[in-house]
C-alpha positions as CSV (number, residue, x, y, z in Angstrom):
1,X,233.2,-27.5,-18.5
2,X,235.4,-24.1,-17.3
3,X,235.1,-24.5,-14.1
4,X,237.9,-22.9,-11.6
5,X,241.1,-24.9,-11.4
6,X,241.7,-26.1,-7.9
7,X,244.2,-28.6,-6.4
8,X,243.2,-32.2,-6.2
9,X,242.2,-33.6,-2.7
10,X,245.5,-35.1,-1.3
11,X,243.3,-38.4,-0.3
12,X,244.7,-41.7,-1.1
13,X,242.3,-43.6,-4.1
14,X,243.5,-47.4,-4.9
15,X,242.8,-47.6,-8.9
16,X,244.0,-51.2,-9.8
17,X,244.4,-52.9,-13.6
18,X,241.9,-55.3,-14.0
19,X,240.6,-57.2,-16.9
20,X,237.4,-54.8,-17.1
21,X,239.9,-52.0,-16.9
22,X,240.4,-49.5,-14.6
23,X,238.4,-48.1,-11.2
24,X,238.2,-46.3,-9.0
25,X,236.6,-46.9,-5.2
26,X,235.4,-43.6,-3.5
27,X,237.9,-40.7,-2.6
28,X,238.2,-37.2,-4.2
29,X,240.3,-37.9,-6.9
30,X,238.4,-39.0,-9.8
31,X,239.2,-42.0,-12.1
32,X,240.3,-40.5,-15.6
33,X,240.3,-42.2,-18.7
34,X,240.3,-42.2,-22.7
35,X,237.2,-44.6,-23.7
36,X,234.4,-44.9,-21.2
37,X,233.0,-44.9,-17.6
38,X,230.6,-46.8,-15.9
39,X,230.2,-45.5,-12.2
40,X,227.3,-47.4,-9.5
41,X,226.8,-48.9,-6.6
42,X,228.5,-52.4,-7.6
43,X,231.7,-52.7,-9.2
44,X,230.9,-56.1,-10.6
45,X,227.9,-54.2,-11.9
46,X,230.0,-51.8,-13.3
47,X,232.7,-53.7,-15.0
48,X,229.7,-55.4,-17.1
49,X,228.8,-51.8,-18.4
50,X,232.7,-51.2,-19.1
51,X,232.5,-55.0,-21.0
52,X,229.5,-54.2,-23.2
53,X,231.6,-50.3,-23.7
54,X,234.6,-52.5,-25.0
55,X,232.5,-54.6,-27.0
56,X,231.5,-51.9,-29.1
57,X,228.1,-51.3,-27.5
58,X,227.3,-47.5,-26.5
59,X,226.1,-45.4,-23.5
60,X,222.9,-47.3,-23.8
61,X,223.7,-50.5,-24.4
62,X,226.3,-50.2,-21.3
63,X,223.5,-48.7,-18.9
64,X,220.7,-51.7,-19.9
65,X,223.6,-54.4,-19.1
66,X,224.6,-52.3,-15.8
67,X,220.9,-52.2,-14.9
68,X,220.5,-55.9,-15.2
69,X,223.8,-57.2,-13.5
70,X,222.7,-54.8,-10.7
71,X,219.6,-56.7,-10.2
72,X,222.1,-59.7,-9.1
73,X,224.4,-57.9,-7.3
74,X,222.5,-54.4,-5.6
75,X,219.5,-56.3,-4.5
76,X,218.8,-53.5,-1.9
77,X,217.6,-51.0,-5.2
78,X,218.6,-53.2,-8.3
79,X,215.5,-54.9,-9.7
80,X,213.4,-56.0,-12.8
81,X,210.6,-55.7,-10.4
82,X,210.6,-51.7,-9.4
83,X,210.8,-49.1,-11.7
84,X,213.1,-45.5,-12.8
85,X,214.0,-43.0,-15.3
86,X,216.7,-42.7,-18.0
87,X,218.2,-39.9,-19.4
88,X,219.9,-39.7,-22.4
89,X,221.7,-37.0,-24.3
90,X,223.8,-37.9,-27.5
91,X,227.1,-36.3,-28.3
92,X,225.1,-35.3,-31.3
93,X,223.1,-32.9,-29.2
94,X,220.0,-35.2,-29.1
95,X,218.3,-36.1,-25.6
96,X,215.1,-37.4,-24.0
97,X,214.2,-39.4,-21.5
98,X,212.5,-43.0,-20.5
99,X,209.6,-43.2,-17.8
100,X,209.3,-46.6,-16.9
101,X,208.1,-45.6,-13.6
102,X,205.4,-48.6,-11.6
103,X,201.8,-47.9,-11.9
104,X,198.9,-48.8,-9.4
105,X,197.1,-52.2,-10.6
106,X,193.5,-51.6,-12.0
107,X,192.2,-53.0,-8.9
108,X,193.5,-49.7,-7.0
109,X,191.5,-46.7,-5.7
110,X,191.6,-43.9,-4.0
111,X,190.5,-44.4,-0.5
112,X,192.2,-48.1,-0.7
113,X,194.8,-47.0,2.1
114,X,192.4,-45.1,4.5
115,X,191.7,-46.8,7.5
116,X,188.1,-47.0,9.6
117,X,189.4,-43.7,11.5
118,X,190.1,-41.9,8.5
119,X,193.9,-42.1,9.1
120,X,196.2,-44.0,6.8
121,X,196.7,-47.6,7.6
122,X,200.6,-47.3,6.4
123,X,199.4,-50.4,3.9
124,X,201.0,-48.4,1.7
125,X,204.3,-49.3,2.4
126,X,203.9,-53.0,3.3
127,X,202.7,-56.3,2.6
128,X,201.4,-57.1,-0.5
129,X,198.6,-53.8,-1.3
130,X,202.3,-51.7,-1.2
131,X,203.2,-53.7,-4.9
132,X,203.0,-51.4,-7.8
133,X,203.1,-52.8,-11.8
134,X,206.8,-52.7,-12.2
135,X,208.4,-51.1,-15.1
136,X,212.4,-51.7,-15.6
137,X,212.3,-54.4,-17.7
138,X,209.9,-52.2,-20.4
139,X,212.1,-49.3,-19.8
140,X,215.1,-50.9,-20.5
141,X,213.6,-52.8,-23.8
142,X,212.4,-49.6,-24.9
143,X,215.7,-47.7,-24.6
144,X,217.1,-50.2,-26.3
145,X,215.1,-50.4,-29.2
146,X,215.4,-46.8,-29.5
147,X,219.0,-46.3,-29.4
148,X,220.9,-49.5,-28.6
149,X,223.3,-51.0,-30.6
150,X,224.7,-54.5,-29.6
151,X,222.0,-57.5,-29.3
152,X,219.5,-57.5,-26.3
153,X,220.5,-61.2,-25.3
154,X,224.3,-59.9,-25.2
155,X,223.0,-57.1,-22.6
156,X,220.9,-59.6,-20.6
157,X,223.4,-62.5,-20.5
158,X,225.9,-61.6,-18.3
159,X,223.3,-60.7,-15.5
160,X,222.1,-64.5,-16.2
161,X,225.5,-65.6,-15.9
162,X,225.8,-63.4,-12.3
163,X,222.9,-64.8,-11.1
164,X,224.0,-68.7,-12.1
165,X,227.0,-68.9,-10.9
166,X,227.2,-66.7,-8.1
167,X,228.7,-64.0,-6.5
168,X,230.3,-63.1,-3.4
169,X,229.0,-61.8,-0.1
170,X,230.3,-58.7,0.5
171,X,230.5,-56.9,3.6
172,X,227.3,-54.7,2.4
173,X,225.2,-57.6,1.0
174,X,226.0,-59.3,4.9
175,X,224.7,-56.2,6.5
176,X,221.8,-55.8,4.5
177,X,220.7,-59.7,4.8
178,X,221.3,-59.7,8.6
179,X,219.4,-56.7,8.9
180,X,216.3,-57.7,7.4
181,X,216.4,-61.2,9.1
182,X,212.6,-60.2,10.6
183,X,211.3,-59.7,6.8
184,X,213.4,-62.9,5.7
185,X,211.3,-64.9,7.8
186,X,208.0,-63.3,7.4
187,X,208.1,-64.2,3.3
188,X,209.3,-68.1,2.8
189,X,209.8,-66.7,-1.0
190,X,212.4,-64.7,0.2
191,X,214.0,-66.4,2.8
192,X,214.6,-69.3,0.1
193,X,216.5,-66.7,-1.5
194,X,218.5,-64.7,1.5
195,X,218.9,-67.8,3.8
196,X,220.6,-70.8,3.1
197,X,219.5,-74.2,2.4
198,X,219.5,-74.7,6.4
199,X,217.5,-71.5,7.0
200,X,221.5,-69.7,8.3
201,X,222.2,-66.5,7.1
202,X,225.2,-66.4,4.4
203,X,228.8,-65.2,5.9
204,X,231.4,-62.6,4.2
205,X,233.0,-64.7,1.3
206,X,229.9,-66.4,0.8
207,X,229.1,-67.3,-2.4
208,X,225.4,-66.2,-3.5
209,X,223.7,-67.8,-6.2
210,X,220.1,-67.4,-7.6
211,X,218.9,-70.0,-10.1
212,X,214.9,-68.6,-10.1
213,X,216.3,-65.5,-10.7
214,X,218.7,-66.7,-13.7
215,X,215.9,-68.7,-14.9
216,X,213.8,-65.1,-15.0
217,X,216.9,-63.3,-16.5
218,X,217.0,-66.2,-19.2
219,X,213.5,-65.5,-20.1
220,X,214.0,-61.9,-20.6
221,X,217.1,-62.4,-22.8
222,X,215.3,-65.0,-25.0
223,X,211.8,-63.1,-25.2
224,X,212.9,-59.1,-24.1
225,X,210.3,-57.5,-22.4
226,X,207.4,-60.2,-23.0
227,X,209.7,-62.3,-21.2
228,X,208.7,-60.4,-17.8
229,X,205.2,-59.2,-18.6
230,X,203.7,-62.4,-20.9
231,X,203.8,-66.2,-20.3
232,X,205.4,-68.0,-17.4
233,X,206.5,-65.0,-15.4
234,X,203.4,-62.8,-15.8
235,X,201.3,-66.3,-14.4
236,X,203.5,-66.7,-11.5
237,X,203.3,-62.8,-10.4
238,X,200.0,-62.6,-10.9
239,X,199.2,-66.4,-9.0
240,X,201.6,-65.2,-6.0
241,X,199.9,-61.7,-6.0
242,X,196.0,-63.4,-5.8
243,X,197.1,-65.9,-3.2
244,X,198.6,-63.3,-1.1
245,X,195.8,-60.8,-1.4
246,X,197.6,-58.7,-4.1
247,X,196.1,-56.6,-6.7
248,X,198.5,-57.1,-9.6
249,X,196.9,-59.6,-12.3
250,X,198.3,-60.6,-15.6
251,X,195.8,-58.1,-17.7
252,X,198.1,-55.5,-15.7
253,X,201.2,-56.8,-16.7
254,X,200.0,-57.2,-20.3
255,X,199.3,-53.1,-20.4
256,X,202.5,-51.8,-18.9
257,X,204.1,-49.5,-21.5
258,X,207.2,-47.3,-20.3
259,X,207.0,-44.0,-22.0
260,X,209.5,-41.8,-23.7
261,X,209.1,-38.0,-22.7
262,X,210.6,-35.1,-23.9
263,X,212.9,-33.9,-20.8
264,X,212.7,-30.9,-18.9
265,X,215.7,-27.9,-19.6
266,X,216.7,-25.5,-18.1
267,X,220.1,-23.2,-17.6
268,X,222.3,-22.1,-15.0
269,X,225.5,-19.8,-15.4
270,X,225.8,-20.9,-19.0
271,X,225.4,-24.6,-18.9
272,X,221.8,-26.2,-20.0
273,X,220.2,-28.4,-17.5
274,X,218.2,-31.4,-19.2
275,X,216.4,-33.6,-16.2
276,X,213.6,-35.7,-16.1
277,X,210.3,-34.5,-16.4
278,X,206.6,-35.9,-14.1
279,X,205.9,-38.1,-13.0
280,X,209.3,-37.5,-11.3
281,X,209.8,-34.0,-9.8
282,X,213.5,-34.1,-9.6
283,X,213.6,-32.1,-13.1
284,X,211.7,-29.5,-12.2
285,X,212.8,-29.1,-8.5
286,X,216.3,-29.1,-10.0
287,X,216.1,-26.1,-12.3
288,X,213.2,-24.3,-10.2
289,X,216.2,-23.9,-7.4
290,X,219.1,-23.0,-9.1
291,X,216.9,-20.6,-11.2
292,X,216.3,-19.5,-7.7
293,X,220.1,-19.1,-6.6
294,X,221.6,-17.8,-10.1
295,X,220.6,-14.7,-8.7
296,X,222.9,-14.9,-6.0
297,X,227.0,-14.9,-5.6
298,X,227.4,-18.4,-4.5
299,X,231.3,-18.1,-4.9
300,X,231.6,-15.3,-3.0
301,X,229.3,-17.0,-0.2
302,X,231.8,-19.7,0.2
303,X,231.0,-23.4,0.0
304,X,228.5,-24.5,2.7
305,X,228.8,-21.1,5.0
306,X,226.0,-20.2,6.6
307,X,224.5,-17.5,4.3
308,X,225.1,-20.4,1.2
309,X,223.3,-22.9,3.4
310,X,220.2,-20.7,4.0
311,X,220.0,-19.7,0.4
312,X,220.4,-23.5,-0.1
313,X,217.7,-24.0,1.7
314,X,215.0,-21.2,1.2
315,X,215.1,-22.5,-2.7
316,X,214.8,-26.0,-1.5
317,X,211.9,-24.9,1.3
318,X,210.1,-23.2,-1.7
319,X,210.5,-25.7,-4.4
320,X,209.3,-28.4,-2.2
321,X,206.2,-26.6,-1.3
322,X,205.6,-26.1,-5.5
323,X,206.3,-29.7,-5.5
324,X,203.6,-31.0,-3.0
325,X,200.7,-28.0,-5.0
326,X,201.3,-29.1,-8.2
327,X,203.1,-32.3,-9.4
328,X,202.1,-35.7,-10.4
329,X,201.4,-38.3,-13.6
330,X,201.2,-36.3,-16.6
331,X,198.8,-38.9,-17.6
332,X,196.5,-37.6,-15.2
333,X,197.3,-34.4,-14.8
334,X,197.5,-32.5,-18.3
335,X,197.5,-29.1,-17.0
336,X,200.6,-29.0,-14.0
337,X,201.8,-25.4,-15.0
338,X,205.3,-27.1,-15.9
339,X,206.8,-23.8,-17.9
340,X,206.2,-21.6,-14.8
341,X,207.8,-24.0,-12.5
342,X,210.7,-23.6,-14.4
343,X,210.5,-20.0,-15.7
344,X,213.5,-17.5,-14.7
345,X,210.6,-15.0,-14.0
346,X,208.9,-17.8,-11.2
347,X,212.7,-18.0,-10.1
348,X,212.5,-14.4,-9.6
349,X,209.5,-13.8,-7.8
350,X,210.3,-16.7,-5.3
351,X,214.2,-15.5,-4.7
352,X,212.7,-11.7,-3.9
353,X,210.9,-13.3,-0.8
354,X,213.9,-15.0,0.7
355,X,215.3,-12.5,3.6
356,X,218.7,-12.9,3.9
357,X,218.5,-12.7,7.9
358,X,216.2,-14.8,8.6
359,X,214.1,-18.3,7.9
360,X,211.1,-18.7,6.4
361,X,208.2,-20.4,8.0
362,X,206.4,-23.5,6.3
363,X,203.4,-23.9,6.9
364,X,201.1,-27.0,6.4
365,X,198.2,-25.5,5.2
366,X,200.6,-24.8,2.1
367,X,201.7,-28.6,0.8
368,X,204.7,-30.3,2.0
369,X,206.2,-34.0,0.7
370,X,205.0,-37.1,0.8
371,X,206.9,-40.2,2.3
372,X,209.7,-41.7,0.0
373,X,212.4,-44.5,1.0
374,X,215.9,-43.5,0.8
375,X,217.2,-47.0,-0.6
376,X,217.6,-45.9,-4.5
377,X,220.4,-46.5,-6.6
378,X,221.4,-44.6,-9.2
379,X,224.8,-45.2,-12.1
380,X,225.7,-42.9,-14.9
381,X,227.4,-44.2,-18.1
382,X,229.5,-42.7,-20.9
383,X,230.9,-44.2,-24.0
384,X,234.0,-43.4,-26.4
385,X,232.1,-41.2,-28.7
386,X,230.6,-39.2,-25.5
387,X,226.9,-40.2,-25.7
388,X,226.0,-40.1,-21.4
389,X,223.5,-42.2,-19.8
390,X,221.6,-41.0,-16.1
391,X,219.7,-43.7,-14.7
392,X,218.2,-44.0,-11.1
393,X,216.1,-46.8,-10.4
394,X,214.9,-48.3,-7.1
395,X,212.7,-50.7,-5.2
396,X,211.3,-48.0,-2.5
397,X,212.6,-49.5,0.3
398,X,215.8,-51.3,0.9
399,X,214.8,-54.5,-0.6
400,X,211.7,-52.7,-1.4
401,X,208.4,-54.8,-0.1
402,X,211.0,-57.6,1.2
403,X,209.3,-59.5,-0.9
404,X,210.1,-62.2,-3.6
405,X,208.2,-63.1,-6.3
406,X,207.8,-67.1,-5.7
407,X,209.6,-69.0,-8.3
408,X,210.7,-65.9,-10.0
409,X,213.5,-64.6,-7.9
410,X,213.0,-61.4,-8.0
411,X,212.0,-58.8,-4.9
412,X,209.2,-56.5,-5.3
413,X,208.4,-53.2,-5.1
414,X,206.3,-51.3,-2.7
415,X,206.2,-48.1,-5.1
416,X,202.5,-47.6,-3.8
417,X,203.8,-45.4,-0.7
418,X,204.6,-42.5,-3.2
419,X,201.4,-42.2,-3.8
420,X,199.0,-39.4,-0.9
421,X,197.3,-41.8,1.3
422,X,194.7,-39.9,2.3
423,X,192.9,-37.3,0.1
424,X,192.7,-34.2,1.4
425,X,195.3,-34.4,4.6
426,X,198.4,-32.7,4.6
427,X,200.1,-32.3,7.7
428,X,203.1,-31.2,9.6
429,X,204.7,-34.3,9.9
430,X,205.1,-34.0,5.8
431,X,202.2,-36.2,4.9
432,X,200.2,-34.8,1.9
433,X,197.0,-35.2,0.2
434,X,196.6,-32.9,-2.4
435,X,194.7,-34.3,-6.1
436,X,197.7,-34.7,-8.1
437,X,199.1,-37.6,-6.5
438,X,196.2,-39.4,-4.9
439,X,196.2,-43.1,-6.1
440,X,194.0,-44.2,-9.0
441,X,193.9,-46.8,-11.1
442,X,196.9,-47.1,-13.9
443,X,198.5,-43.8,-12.5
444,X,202.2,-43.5,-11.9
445,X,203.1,-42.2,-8.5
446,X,205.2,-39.2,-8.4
447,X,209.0,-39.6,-7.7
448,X,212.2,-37.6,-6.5
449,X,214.6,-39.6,-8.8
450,X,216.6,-37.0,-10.9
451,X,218.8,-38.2,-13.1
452,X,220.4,-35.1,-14.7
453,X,222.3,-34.5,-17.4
454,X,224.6,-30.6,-17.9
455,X,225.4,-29.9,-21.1
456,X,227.4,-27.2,-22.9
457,X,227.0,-25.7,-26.2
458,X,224.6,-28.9,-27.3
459,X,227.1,-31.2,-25.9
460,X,226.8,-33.3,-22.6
461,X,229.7,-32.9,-20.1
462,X,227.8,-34.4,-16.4
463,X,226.2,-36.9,-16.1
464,X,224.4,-37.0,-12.2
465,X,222.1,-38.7,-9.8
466,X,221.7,-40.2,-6.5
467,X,219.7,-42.2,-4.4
468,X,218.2,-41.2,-1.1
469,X,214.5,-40.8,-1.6
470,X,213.5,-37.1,-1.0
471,X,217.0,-35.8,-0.4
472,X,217.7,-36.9,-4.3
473,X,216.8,-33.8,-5.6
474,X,218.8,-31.4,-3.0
475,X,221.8,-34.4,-3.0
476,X,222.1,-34.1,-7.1
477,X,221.4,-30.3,-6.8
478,X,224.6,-29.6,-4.9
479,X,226.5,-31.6,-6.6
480,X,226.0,-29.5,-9.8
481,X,226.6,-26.4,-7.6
482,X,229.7,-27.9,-6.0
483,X,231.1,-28.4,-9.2
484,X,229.7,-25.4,-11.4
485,X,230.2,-22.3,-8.0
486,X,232.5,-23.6,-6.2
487,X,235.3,-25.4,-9.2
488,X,235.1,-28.8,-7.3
489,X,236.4,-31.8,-9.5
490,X,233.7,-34.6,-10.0
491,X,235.2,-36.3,-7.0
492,X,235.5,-33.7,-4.7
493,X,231.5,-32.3,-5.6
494,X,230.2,-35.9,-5.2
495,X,231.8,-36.7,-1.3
496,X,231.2,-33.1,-0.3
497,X,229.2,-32.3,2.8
498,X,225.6,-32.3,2.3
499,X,222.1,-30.7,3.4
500,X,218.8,-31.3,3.1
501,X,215.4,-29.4,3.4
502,X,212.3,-30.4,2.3
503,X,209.2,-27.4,3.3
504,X,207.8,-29.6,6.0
505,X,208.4,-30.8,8.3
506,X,210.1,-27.8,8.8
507,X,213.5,-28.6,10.0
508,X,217.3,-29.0,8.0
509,X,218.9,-32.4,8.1
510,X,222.9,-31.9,7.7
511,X,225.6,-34.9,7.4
512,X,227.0,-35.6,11.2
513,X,230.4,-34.4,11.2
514,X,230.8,-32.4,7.9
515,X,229.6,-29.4,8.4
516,X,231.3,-26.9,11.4
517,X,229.9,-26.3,14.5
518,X,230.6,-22.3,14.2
519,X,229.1,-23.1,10.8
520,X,225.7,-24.0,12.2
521,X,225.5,-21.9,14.6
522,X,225.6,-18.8,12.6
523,X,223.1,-20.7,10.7
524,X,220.3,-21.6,13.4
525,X,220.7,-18.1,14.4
526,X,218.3,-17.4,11.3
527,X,216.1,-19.1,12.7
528,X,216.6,-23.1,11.2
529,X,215.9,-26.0,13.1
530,X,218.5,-28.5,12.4
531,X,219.1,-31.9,13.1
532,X,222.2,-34.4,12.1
533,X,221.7,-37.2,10.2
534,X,223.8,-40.2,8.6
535,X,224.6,-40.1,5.0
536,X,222.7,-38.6,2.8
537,X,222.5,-40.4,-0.9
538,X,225.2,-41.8,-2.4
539,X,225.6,-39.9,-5.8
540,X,227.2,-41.2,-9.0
541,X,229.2,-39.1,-11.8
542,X,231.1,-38.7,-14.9
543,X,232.1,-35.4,-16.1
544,X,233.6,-35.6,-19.9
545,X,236.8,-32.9,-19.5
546,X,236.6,-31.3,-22.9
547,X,239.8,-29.8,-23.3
548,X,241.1,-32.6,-22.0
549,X,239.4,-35.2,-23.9
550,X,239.4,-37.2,-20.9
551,X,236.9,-38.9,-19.0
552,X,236.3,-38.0,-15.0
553,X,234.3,-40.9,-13.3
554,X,233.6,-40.7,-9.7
555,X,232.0,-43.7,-7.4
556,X,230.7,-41.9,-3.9
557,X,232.1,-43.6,-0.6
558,X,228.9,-43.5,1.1
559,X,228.1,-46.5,-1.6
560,X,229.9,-49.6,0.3
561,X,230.2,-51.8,-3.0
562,X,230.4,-48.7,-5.6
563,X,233.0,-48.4,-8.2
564,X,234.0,-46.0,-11.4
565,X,235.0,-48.8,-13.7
566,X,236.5,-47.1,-17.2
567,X,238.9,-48.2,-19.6
């Protein structure tokens, strides 16, 4: 990738010599390397990936492994009971993508969130009606049949062995456990797993094991994916789900099938743009907005001035809005006018509206976006022959429904919340309830997840993603345009400053203390409401330096246990 020369950050990185190889933790100087990268939220997570690299397994192989082991160790998004997207692109020029997003149970309907009043009960995004079909462990089987290389039980078994004999509480895992102390002892499935023995919660240094869960992870790497969605594990889910007043049965189980789709493209200053395609809308969102800003002189701008930020978010406002109208399962939805979405003559007509002086107004009568958690996770892998690997996967919520499957270990979703509660109300407070996305039986809702990969000349060189709920899109967006506008290494792009806009409600979110006060200023003078916020994502990336031969990895610092583990 050309992009402008600059001088590395001067901040301090500690890259160590261990017997998965090297990493890197956060900063913005990226981990370079000859063979591979695997960069997510968990380093123990990621030296698995770098094991199954040096074990001759590819980009595939590595990201299946990853995925597991972070079901041990990243239980706040991990799982093998949610669901997410992979995309893959081959050194050989070949990509696609793997939907293995949740679907409702055939019990669900429409109107099975809408309260007495005709308001949403929020059942949506709790208890046990909030469980959606999950979907990682068919994703992961299916990528693996389709381009894996090393044995499925070699993938599976170090996640069993994780899970077995333990792992250490780190100062995240603490937080995250005390936090959700109310929810531990709400659900005596999970708070066998998150409390100890004596109902106390676990202390830094800690060490965390999870024999149901090993037991599950044992079935999977004997049986792949019937392991999970046949015999012993599809009766207990579907046992705890009846007794509990859940919907999912084992008949749903038995019909899950992830789905391989051909991925959305695109192209911005020379550089192709492969994404994922609905049910998520991170694709199309992606390549809708910088279609939108190719047409203007971001380098000139300057990185995050106030004209680049209302650019920034006039695409953003009007992509959003084009989200809410027209997105959801392509299952159901056969004719979502995908091609204009994505068209550099769309781009075009939306970019001529944007007034350079002053915001635009959204308005609720013209869609918005729905509810989405921002606990996500997302790694991206590369191997020695450059094949790349973009994965984002995620519970929902941090720990997703809070809930663990009894006897299976495992925590579950509550994916249903992505779907529009209520048919027909959208609202200024961002709820929506347009047809695409209404809940119906075996639909997948529709997602923000975005793994991205940028390619040149037919060969990848960034591989991209985040988690953070709806600011995905806009997180994995600038990274692209930090690195592609503004010559940012992979480091640098990822810890950047970030913004966020999403059409309604109409307002910008900006990172406390990244962004200059003159800065903003300037900027609400258009007209923007802003408010500061905390983080926003926590983006992993691997750029392959081609005239370098080297590989760039970089672990974002907003990820307290994240690592770029390479070799």
């Amino acid at each position: 990738m050309n992009m402008r020369s600059v001088t590395n950050a001067m901040v301090f990185v500690l890259v160590l010599l261990l017997p998965a190889g090297l990493f890197a933790e956060g900063g913005r100087t990226p981990l370079r390397v000859e063979n591979g990268i695997v960069t997510s939220a968990s380093r123990l997570a990621s030296d698995v990936g770098v094991d199954i690299l040096k074990r001759g397994g590819n980009a595939v192989d590595a990201s299946v492994a990853t995925a597991f082991a972070l079901a041990v160790t990243w239980p706040t998004a991990g799982n093998i009971g949610g669901g997410g997207f992979m995309v893959y692109h081959g050194e050989d020029g070949h990509a696609t993508t793997f939907d293995f997003r949740e679907k409702a149970p055939l019990a669900a309907s429409e109107r099975m969130y809408v309260g007495a009043d005709g308001q949403s009960t929020n059942m949506q995004h709790r208890g046990f009606l909030s469980v959606g079909v999950p979907g990682t462990v068919a994703g992961l089987y299916m990528a693996h049949q389709k381009h894996g290389n090393l044995p499925w039980a070699d993938l599976v078994d170090p996640a069993v062995k994780l899970a077995r004999d333990g792992i250490p509480i780190t100062y995240a895992l603490y937080d995250g456990f005390r936090r959700n102390q109310s929810f531990w002892d709400q659900f005596p499935s999970s708070a066998a797993v998150f409390l100890k023995a004596d109902g106390s919660q676990y202390q830094l240094g800690d060490t965390w094991k999870q024999p149901d869960l090993a037991r599950t992870l044992e079935r999977i790497r004997d049986e792949g994916r019937d392991g999970f969605y046949k015999g012993e594990n599809a009766r207990m889910l579907a046992n705890f789900m009846q007794a509990n007043g859940g919907l999912i049965t084992e008949e749903d189980l038995a019909m899950y099938e992830a789905v391989e789709r051909e991925p959305v493209r695109g192209t911005y200053r020379g550089y192709d743009i492969i994404s994922m395609p609905p049910p998520s809308s991170g694709g199309i969102g992606i390549i809708q907005m910088l279609n939108i800003l190719e047409g203007f002189d971001l380098a000139a701008m300057g990185h995050n001035s106030a004209d680049y930020l209302h650019v920034l978010t006039e695409a953003m406002r009007r992509s959003y809005a084009n989200r809410a109208e027209f997105l959801g399962d392509p299952d159901f939805n056969p004719d979502m006018p995908v091609n204009r979405l994505i068209s550099k003559e769309h781009a075009a007509n939306l970019r001529a509206t944007i007034d350079m002086e002053k915001a635009s107004v959204s308005d609720e009568s013209r869609f918005g976006q729905i509810y989405e958690s921002e606990e996500t996770t997302h790694f991206s892998v590369v191997d020695k022959d450059g094949n790349m690997v973009s994965l984002t996967y995620t519970l929902e919520n941090s720990y997703g429904s809070r809930i663990v499957a009894e006897g299976g270990g495992y925590l579950l979703n509550n994916e249903m919340g992505d779907f529009n509660p209520v048919p027909g109300v959208t609202n200024r407070d961002g709820q929506i309830g347009t047809d695409p996305n209404l809940v119906a039986p075996q639909k997948r809702m529709l997602s923000s997840m975005s793994p991205t990969i940028v390619a040149q000349n037919g060969k990848p060189v960034l591989a991209i993603g985040s988690p953070g709920g709806r600011t995905i899109i806009n997180t994995t967006m600038q990274v692209i345009l930090n690195m592609i506008d503004h010559g940012m290494n992979v480091a640098q792009a990822v810890e950047a400053g970030r913004m966020h806009h999403q059409w309604l409600p109409d307002r910008s979110s900006f990172e406390g203390m990244m962004f200059s006060p003159d800065t903003i200023r300037l900027y609400e003078a258009k007209g923007h409401t802003v408010n500061a916020r905390g983080n926003q994502g926590s983006a992993m990336g691997i750029f392959h330096d081609r005239e370098t031969g080297l590989y760039h990895g970089s672990a974002d610092s907003r990820a307290g246990d994240g690592a770029a583990v390479g070799y």
